[in-house]
SESE-288476 format. One record per residue (C-alpha): residue in three letters; x, y, z. Coordinates in steps of 0.25 Angstrom, whole numbers, plus 5000, padded with zeros to 4 digits. Each point is the difference from the previous one (the first is absolute). Layout:
+-----+------+------+------+
: res :    X :    Y :    Z :
+-----+------+------+------+
: ala :    X :    Y :    Z :
...
+-----+------+------+------+
END
This chain:
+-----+------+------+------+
: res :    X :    Y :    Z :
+-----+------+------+------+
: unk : 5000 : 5000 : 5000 :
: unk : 5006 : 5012 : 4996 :
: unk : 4992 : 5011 : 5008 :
: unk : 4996 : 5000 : 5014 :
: unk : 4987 : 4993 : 5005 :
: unk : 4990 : 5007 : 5009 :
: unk : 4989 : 4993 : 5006 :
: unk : 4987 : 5007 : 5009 :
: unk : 4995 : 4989 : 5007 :
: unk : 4986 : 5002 : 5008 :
: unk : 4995 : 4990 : 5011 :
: unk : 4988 : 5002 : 5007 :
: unk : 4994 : 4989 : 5011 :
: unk : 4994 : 5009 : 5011 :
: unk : 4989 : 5007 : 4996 :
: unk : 4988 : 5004 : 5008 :
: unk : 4991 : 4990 : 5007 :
: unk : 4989 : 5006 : 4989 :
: unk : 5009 : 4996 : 4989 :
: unk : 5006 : 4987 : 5004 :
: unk : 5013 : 4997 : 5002 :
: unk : 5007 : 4991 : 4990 :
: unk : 5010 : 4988 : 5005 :
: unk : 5013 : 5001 : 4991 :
: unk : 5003 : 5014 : 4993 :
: unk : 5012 : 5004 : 5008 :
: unk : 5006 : 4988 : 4999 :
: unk : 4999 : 4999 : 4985 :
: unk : 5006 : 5015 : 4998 :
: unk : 5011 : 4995 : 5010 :
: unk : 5004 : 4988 : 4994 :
: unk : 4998 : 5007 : 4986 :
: unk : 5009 : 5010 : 5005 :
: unk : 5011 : 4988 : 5006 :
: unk : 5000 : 4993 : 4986 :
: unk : 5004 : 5015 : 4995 :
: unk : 5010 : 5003 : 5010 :
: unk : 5005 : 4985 : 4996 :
: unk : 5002 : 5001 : 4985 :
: unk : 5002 : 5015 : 4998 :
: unk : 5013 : 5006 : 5002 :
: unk : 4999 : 5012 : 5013 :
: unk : 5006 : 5010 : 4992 :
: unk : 4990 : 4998 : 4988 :
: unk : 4987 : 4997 : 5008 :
: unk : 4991 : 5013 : 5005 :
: unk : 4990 : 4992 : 5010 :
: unk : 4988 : 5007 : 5007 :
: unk : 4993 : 4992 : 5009 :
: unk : 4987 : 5005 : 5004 :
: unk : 4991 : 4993 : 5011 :
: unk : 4985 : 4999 : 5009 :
: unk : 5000 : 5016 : 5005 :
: unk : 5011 : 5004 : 4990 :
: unk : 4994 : 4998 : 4988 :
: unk : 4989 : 5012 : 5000 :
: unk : 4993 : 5003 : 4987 :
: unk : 5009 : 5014 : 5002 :
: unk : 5013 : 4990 : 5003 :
: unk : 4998 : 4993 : 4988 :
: unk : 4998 : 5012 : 4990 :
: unk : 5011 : 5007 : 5007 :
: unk : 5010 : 4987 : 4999 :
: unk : 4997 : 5000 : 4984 :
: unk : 5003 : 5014 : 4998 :
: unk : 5013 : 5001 : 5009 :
: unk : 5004 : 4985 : 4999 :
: unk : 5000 : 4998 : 4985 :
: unk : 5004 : 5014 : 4995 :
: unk : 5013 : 4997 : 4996 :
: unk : 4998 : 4987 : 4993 :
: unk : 5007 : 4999 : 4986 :
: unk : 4995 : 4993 : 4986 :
: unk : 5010 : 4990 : 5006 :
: unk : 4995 : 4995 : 5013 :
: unk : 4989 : 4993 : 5003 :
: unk : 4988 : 5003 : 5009 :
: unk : 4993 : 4991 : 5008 :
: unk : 4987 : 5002 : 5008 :
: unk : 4994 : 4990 : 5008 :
: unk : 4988 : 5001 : 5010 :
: unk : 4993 : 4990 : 5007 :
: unk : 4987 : 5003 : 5008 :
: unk : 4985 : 5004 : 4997 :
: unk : 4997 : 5002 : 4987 :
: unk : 4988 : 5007 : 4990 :
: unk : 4997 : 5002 : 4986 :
: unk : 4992 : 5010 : 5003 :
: unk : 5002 : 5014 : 5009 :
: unk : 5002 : 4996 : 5014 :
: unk : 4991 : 5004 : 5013 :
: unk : 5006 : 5012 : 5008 :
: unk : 5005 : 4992 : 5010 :
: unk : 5012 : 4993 : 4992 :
: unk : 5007 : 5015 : 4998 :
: unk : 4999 : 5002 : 5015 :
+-----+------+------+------+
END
């Protein structure tokens, strides 16, 4: 790989008893992030890490903006969430 990787990885297991909480979403952002950290040289890997109270709809914007604005035609991006999901807008409550 010629460029730098940068990864934005976004896990959420603790939501509000309203919501539910999901088993498992940390853990595959963690291992994700391990398997990374494992195969992708420190001084060409850019990895943010963003967890449960950390990952904030205002986080997550901010972190795409700051994280990846000096990404290259020669690096690779990666983005991987795991949590709730929709296909459609979501209630207020998942942007608090």
């Amino acid at each position: 790989m010629a460029g730098k990787l940068y990864a934005l990885l976004v896990g959420i297991s603790d939501y509000r008893p309203d919501i539910g909480k999901l088993s498992g979403c940390v853990n595959d952002v963690n291992q994700f992030e391990k398997y990374l950290e494992d195969n992708f040289k420190k001084e060409t890997r850019r990895i943010l890490t963003l967890r449960d109270s950390e990952a904030t709809y205002a986080n997550i914007i901010t972190s795409f903006r700051t994280h990846f604005k000096d990404v290259t035609k020669d690096d690779v991006v990666v983005f991987k969430y795991a949590g709730h999901g929709a296909q459609w807008k979501s209630a207020k409550a998942f942007y608090e």
